[in-house]
C-alpha positions in Angstrom: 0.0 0.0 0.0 1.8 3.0 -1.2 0.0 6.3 0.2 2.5 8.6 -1.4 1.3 10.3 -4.3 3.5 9.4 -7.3 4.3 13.2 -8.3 6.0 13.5 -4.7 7.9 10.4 -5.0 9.5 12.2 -7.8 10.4 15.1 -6.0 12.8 13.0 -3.1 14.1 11.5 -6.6 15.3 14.8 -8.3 16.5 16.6 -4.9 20.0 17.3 -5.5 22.8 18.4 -2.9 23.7 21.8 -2.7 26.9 23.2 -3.7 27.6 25.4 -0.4 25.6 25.0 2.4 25.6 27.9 5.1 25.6 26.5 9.0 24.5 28.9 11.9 27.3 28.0 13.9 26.2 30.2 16.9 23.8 27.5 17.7 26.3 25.2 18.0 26.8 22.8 21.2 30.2 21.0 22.7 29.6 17.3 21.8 28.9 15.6 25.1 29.8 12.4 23.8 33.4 13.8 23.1 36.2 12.6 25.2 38.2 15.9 27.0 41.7 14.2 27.0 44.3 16.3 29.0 47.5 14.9 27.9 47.3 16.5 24.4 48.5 19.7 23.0 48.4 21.4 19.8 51.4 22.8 18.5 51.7 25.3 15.1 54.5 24.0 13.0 56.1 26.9 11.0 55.1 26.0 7.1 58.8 24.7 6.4 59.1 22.4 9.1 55.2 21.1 8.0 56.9 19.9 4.7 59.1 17.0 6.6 56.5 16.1 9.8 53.5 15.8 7.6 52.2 13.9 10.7 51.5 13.9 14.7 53.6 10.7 14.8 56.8 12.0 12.3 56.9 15.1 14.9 56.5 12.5 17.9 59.3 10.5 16.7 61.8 13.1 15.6 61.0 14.7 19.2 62.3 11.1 21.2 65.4 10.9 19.4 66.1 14.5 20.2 65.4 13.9 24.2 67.2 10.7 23.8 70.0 12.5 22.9 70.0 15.1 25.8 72.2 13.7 28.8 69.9 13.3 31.8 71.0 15.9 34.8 
């Protein structure tokens, strides 16, 4: 039993997605489903540096060898 007129059923057929779409952000709520982890920190890598650590666990790695290298007081 199909109680949807056919002329509507073409309609949800020829919707199409917009190409912008503008978002009221001031409505906006912090997700309460997130998880607030403490141990991280964001750090802005200068554009040349961004070139080699493309990634949080290049920057990580160079980072241990460094302290690795420090002599421990």
């Amino acid at each position: 039993m199909n109680k949807t007129p056919i002329n509507q059923q073409d309609d949800f057929e020829s919707d199409d997605l917009l190409p912008e779409y503008n978002f009221d952000y001031t409505k906006a709520r912090p997700n309460r489903f997130a998880t607030i982890s403490e141990n991280k920190i964001t750090v802005i890598l200068d554009p040349d540096v961004a070139k080699v650590f493309q990634t949080s666990e290049a920057v990580n790695r160079a980072l241990r060898c460094l302290l690795s290298a420090i002599p421990e007081k």
